[in-house]
DRENPA-3360 file (N, C-alpha, C; in nm, 2 decimals, always signed):
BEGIN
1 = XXXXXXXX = +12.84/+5.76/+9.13/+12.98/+5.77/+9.11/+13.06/+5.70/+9.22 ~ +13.01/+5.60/+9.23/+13.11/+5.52/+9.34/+13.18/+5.40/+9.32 ~ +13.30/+5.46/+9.43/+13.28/+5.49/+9.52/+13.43/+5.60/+9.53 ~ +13.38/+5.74/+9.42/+13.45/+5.82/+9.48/+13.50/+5.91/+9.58 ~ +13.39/+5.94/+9.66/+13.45/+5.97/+9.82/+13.48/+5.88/+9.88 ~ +13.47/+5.78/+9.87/+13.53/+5.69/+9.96/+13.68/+5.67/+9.91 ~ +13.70/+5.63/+9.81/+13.84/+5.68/+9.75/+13.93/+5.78/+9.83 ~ +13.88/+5.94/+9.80/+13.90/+6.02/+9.83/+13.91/+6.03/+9.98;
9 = XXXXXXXX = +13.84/+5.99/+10.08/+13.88/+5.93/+10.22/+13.96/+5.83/+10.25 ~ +13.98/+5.73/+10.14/+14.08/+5.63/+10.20/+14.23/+5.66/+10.21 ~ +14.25/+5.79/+10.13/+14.39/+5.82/+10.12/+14.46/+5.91/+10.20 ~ +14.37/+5.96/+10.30/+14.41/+5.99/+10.46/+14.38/+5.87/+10.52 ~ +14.33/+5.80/+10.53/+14.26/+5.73/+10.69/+14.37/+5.57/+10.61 ~ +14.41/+5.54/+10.50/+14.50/+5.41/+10.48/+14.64/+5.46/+10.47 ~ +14.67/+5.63/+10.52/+14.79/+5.70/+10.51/+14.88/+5.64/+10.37 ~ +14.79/+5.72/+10.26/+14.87/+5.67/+10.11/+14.93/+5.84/+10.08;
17 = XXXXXXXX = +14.87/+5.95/+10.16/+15.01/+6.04/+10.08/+15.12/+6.04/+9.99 ~ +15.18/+5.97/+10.09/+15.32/+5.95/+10.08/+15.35/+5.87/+9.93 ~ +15.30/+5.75/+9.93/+15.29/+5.65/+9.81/+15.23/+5.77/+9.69 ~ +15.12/+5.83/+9.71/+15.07/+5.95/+9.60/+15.18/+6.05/+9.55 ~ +15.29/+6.08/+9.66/+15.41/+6.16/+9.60/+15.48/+6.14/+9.53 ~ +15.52/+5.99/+9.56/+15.63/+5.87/+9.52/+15.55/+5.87/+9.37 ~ +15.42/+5.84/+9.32/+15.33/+5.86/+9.23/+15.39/+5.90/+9.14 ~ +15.33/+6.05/+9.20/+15.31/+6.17/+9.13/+15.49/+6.22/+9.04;
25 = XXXXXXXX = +15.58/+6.17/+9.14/+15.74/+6.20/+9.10/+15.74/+6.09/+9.00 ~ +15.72/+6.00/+9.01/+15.78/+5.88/+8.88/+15.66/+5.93/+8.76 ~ +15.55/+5.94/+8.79/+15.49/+5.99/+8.66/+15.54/+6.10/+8.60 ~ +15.62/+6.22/+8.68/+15.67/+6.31/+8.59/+15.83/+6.30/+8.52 ~ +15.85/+6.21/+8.60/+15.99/+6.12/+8.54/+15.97/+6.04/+8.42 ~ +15.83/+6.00/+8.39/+15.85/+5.94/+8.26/+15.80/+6.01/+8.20 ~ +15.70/+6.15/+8.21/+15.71/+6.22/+8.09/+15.85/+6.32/+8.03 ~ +15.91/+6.31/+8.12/+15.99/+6.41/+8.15/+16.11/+6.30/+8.03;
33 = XXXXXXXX = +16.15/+6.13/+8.04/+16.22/+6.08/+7.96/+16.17/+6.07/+7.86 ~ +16.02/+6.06/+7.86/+15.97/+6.03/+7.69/+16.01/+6.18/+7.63 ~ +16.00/+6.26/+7.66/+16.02/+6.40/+7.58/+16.18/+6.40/+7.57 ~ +16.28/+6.33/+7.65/+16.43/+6.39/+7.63/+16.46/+6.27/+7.52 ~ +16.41/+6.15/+7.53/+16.42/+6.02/+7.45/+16.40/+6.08/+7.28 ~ +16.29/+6.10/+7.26/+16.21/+6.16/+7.15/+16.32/+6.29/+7.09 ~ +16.36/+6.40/+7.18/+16.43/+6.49/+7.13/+16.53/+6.46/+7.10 ~ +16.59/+6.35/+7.19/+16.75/+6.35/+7.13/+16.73/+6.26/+7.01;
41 = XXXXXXXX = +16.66/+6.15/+6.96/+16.65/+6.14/+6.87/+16.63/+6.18/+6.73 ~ +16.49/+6.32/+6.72/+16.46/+6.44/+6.64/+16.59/+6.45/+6.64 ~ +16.68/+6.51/+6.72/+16.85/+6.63/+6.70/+16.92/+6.51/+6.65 ~ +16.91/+6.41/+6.65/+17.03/+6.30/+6.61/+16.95/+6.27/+6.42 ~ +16.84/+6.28/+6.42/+16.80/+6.17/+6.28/+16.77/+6.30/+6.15 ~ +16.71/+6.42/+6.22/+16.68/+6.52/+6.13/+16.77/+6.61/+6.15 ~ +16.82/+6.69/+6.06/+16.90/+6.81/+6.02/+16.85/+6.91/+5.91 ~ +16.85/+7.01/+5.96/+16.84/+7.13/+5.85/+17.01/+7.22/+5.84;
49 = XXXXXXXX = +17.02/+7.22/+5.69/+17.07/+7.35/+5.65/+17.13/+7.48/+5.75 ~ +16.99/+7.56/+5.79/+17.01/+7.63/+5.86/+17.03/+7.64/+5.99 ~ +17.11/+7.65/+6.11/+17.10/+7.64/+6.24/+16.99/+7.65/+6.30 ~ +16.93/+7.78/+6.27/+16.84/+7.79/+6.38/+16.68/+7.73/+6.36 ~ +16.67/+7.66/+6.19/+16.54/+7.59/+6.15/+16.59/+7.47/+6.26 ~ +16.70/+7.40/+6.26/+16.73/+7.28/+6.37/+16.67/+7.33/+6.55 ~ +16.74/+7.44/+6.60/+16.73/+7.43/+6.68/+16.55/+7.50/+6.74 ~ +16.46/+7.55/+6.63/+16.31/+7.53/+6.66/+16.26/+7.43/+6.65;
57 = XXXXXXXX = +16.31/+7.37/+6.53/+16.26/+7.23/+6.54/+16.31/+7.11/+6.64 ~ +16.36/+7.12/+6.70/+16.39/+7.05/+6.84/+16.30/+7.09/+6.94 ~ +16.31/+7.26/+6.97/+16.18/+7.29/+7.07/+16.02/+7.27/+7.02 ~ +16.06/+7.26/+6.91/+15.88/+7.25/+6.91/+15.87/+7.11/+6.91 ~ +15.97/+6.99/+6.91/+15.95/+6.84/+6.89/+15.94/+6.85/+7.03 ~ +16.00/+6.93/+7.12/+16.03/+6.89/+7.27/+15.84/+6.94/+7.29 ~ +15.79/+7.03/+7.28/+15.74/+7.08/+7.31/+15.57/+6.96/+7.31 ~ +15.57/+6.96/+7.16/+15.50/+6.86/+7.15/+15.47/+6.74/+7.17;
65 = XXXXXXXX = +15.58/+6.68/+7.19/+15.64/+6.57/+7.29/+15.58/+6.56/+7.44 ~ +15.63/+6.70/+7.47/+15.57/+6.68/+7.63/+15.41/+6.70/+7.65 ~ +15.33/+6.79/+7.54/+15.17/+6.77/+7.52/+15.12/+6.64/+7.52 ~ +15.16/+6.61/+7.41/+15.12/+6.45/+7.39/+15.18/+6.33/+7.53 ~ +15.31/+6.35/+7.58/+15.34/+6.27/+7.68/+15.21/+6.28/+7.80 ~ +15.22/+6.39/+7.80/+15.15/+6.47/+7.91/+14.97/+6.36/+7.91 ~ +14.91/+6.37/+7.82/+14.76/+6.32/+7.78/+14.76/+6.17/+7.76 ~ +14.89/+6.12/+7.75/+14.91/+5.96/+7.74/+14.97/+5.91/+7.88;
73 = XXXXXXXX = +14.97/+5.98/+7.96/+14.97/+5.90/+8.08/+14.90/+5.79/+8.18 ~ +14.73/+5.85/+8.07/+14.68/+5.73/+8.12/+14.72/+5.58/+8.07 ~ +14.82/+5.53/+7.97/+14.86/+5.44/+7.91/+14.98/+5.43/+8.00 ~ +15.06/+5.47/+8.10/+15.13/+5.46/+8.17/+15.10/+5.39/+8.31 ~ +14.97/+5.47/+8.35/+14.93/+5.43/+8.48/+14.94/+5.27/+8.53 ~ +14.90/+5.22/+8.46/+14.88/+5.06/+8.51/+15.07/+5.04/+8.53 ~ +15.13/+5.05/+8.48/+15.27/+5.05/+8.47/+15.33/+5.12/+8.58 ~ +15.30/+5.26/+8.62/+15.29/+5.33/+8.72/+15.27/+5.25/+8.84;
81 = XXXXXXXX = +15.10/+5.21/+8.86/+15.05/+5.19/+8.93/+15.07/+5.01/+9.00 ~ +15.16/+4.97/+8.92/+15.22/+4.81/+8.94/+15.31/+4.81/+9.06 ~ +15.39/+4.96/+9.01/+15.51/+4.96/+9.14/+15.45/+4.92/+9.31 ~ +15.33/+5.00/+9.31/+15.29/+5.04/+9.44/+15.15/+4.95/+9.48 ~ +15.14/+4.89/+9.37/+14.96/+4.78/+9.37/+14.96/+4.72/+9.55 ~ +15.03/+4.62/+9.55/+15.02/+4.53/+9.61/+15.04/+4.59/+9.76 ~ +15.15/+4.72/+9.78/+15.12/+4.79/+9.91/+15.01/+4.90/+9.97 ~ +14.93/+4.92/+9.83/+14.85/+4.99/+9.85/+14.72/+4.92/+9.90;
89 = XXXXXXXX = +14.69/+4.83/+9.81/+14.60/+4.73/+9.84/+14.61/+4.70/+10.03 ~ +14.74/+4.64/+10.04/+14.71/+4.58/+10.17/+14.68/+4.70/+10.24 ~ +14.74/+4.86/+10.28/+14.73/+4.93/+10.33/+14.54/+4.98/+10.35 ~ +14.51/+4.95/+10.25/+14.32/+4.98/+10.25/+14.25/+4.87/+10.29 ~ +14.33/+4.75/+10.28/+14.25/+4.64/+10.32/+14.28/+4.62/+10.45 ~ +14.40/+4.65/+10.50/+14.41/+4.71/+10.72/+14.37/+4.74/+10.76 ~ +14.33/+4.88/+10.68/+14.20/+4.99/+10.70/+14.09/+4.94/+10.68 ~ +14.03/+4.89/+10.59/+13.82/+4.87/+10.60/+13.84/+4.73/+10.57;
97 = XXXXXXXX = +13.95/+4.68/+10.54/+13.89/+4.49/+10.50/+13.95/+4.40/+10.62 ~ +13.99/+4.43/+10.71/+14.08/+4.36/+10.78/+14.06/+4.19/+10.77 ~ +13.93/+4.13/+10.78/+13.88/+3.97/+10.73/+13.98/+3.98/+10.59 ~ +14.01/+4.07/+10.50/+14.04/+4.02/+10.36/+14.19/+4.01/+10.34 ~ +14.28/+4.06/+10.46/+14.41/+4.10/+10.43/+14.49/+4.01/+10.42 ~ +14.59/+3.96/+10.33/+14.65/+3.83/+10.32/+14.78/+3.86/+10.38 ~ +14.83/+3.75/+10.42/+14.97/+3.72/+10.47/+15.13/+3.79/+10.40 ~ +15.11/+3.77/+10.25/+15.26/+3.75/+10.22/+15.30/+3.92/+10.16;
105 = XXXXXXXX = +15.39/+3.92/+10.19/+15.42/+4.13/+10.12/+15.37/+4.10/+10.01 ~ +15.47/+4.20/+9.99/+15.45/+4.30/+9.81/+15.51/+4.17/+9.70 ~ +15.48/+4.13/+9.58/+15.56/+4.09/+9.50/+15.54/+4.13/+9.36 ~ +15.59/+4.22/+9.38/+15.60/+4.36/+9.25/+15.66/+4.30/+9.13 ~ +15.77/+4.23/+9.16/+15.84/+4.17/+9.05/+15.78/+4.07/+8.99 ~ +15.69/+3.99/+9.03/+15.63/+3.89/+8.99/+15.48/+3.95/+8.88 ~ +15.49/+4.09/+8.84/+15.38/+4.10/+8.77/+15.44/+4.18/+8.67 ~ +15.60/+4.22/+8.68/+15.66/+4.38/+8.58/+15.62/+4.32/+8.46;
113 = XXXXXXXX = +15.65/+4.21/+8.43/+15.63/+4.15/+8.25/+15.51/+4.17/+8.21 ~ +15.38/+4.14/+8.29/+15.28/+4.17/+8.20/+15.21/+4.33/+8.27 ~ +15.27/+4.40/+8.33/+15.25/+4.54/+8.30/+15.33/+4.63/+8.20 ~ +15.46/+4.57/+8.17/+15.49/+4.60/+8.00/+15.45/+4.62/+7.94 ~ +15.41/+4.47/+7.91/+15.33/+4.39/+7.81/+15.18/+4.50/+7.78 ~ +15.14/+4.56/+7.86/+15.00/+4.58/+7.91/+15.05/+4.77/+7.82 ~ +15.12/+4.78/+7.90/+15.20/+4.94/+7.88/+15.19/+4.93/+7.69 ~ +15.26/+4.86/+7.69/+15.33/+4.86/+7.52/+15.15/+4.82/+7.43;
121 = XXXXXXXX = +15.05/+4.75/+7.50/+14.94/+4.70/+7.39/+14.89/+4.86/+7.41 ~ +14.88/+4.93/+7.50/+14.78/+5.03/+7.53/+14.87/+5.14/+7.48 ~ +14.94/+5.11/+7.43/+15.03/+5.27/+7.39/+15.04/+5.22/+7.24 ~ +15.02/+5.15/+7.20/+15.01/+5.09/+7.05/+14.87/+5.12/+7.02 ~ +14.76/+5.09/+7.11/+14.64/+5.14/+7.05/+14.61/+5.26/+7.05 ~ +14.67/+5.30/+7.14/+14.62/+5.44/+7.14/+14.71/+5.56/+7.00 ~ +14.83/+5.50/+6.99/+14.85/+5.55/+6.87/+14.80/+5.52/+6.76 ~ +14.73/+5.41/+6.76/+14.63/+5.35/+6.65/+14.54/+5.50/+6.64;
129 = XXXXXXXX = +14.49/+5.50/+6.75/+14.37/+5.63/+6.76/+14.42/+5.74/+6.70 ~ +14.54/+5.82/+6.71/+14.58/+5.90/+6.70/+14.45/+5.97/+6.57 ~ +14.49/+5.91/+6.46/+14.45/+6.00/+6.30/+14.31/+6.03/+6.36 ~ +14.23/+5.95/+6.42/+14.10/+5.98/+6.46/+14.09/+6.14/+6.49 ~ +14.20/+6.23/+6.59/+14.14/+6.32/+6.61/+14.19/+6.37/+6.51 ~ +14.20/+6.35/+6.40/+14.20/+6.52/+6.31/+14.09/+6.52/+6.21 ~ +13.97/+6.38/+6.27/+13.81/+6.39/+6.23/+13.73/+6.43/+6.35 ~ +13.78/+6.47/+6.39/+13.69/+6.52/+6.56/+13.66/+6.39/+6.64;
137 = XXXXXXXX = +13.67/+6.29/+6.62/+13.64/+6.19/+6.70/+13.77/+6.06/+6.78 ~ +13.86/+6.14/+6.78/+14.01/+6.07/+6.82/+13.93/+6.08/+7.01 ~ +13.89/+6.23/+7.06/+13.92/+6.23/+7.22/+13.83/+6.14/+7.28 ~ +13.71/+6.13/+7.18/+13.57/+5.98/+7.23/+13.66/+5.89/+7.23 ~ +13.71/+5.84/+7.17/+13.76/+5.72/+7.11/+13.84/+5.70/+7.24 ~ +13.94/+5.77/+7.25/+14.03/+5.76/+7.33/+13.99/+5.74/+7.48 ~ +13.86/+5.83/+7.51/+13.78/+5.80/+7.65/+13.72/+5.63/+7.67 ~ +13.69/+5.59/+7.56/+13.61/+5.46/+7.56/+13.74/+5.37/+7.54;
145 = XXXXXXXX = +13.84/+5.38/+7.50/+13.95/+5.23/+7.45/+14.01/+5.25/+7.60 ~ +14.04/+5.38/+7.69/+14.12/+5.40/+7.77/+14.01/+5.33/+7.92 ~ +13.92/+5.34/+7.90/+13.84/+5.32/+8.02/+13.79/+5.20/+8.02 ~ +13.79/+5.17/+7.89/+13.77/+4.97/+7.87/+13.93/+4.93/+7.97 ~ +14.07/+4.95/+7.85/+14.15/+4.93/+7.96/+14.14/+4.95/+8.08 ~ +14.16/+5.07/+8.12/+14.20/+5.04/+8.26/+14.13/+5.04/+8.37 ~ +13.98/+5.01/+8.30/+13.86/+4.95/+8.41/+13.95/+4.80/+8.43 ~ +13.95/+4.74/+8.31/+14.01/+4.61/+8.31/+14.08/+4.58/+8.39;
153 = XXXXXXXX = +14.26/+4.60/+8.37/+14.34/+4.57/+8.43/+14.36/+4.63/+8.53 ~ +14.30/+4.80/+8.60/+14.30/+4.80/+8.76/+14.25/+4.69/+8.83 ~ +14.13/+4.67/+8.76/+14.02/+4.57/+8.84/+14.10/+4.41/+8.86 ~ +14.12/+4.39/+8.76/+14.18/+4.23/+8.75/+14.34/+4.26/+8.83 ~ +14.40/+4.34/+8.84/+14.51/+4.39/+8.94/+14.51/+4.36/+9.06 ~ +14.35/+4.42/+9.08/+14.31/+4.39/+9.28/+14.26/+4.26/+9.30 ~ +14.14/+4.19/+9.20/+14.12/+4.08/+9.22/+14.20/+3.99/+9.21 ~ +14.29/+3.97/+9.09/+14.39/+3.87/+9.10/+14.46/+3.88/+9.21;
161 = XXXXXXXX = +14.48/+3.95/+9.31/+14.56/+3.99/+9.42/+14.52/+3.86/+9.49 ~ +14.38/+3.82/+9.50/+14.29/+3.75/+9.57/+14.23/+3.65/+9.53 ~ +14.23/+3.62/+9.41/+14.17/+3.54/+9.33/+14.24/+3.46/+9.23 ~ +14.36/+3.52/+9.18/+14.42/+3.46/+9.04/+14.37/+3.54/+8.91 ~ +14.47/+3.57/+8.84/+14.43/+3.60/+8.69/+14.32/+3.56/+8.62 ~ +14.27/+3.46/+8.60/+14.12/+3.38/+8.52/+14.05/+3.44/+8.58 ~ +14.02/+3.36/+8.77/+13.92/+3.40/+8.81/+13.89/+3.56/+8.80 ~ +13.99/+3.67/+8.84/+13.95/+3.80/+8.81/+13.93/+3.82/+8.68;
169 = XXXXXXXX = +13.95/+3.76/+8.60/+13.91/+3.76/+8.48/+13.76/+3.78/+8.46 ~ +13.69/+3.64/+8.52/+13.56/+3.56/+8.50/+13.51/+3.70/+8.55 ~ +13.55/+3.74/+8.68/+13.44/+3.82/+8.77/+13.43/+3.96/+8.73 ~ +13.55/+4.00/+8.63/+13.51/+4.18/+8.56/+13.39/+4.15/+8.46 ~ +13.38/+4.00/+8.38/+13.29/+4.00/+8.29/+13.16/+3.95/+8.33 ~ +13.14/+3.96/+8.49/+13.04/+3.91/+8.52/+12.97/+4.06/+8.56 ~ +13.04/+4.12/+8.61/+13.01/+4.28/+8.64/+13.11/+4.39/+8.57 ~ +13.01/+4.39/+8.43/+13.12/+4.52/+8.36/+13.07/+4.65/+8.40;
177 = XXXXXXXX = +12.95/+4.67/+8.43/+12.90/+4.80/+8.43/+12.99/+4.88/+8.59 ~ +13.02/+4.78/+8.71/+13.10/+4.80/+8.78/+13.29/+4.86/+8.73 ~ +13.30/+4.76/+8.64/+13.47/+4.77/+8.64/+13.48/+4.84/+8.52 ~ +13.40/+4.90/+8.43/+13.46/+4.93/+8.31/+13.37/+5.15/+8.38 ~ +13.27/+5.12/+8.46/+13.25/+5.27/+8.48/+13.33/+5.29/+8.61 ~ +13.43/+5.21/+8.63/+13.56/+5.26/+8.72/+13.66/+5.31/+8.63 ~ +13.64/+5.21/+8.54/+13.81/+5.24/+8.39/+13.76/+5.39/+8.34 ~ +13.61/+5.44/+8.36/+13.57/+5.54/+8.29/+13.61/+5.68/+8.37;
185 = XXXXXXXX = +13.59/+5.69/+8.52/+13.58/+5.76/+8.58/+13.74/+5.78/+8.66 ~ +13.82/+5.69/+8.63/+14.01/+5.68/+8.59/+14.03/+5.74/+8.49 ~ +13.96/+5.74/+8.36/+14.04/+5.80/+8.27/+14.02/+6.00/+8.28 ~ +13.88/+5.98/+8.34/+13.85/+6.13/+8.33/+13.92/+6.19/+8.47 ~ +13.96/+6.13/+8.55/+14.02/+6.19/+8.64/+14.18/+6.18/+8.57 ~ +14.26/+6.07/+8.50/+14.42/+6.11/+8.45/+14.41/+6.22/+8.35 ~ +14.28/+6.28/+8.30/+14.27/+6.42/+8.18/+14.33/+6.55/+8.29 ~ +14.32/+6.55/+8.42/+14.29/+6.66/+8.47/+14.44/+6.68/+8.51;
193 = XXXXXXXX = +14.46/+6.80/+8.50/+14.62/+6.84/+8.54/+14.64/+6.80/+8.65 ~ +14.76/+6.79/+8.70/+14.82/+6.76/+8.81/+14.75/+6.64/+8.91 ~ +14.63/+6.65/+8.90/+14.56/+6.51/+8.92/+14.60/+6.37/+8.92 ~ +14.61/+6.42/+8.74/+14.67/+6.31/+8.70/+14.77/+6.22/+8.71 ~ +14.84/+6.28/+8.81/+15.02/+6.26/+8.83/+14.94/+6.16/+8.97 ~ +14.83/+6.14/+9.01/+14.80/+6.07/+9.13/+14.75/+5.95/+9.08 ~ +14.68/+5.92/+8.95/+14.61/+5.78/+8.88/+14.62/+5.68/+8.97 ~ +14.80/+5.68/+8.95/+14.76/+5.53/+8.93/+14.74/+5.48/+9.10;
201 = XXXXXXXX = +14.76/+5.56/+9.17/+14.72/+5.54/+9.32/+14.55/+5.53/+9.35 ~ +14.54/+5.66/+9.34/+14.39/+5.68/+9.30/+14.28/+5.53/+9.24 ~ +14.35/+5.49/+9.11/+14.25/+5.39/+9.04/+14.28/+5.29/+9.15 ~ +14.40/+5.19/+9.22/+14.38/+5.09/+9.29/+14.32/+5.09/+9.38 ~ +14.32/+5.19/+9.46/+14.21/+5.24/+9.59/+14.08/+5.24/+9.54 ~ +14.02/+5.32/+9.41/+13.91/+5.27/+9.36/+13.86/+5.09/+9.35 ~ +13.96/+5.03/+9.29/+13.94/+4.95/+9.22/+13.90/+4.82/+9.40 ~ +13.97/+4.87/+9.45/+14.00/+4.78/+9.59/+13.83/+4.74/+9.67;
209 = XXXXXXXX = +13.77/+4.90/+9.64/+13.62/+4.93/+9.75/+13.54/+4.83/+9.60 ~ +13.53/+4.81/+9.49/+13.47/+4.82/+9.39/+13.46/+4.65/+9.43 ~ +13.61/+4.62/+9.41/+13.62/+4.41/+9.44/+13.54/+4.38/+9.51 ~ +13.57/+4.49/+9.68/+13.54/+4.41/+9.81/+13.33/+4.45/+9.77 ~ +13.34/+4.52/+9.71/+13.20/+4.59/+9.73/+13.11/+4.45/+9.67 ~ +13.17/+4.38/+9.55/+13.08/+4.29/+9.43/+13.16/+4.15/+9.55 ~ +13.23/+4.18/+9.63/+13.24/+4.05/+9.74/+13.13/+4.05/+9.81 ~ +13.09/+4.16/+9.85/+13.00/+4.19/+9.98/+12.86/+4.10/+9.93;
217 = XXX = +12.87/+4.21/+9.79/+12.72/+4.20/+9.74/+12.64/+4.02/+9.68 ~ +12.81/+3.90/+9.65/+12.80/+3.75/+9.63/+12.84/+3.77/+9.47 ~ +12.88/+3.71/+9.45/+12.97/+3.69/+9.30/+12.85/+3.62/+9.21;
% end
């Protein structure tokens, strides 16, 4: 399972707290608008007759809204996790990579379009999945499409940092059993409550020991 404790120690000793709170608040800010987004729309498009059939049916749209927001956040994370990539990265690479640290800040803005882009394909599939579970097989599904993703794009996030898009490309498919049982052990950590509100921190710091690790070991 690595390199989970080392993860788990990087986030005292590369002083990412703070960035994990910052996290954890914007992740419950967007479940928090997907559920008010969704409701006011339910109370704007549906109407009943009776008053109060309207106003359960609002809370139980709210309600279920925020279930389902709540379990699709790993389809957020990379989107999440965009904000803070590039300062997180350097801050671990100060810490244990210091030979690897590059010169120029953060350029956050230079990647928001295809973490959209990324946001919107992975939230489209996953509702693809949806019908699956009312055959018993929607939560597999969803553990294997989600951990392909975001083995993928954590991984190619940190490499490209260092490499370029293609080349991090070339090097997830050279070592999948690395980057895709990282995407695996990301998604089973964004199931877990409150945890989950830390992903997308969590997976870059993974994703970061995993690059430098398949550096160490020669491409």
């Amino acid at each position: 399972m690595y390199p989970i404790l080392l993860t788990l120690k990087t986030i005292s000793r590369a002083k990412l707290s703070g960035l994990m709170i910052l996290s954890g608040l914007l992740a419950v800010l967007v479940v928090a608008g997907l559920v008010a987004v969704i409701t006011g729309l339910t109370a704007t498009l549906v109407h009943f007759k009776t008053g109060w059939l309207d106003t359960v049916f609002n809370w139980v749209t709210g309600i279920a809204t925020g279930i389902g927001g709540w379990f699709m956040l790993p389809v957020f994370t990379v989107l999440i996790g965009g904000i803070f990539q590039e300062t997180v990265i350097q801050k671990v690479e100060r810490t244990y990579y210091p030979g690897a640290l590059q010169k120029q800040g953060p350029t956050f803005w230079a990647d928001l379009a295809h973490d959209i882009r990324f946001t919107l394909k992975a939230l489209f599939l996953n509702l693809l999945a949806m019908p699956f579970y009312f055959i018993g097989i929607g939560f597999a599904i969803s553990i294997v499409l989600n951990s392909y993703l975001l083995g993928r794009e954590f991984f190619e996030g940190v490499a490209g940092y260092h490499l370029g898009k293609d080349e991090a490309g070339e090097l997830a498919r050279k070592h999948p059993r690395m980057v895709y049982g990282g995407g695996f052990a990301i998604t089973l950590i964004s199931l877990a409550p409150v945890l989950n509100l830390f992903v997308p921190i969590l997976a870059v710091v993974w994703m970061v020991h995993v690059y430098h690790r398949i550096q160490e070991q020669g491409k």
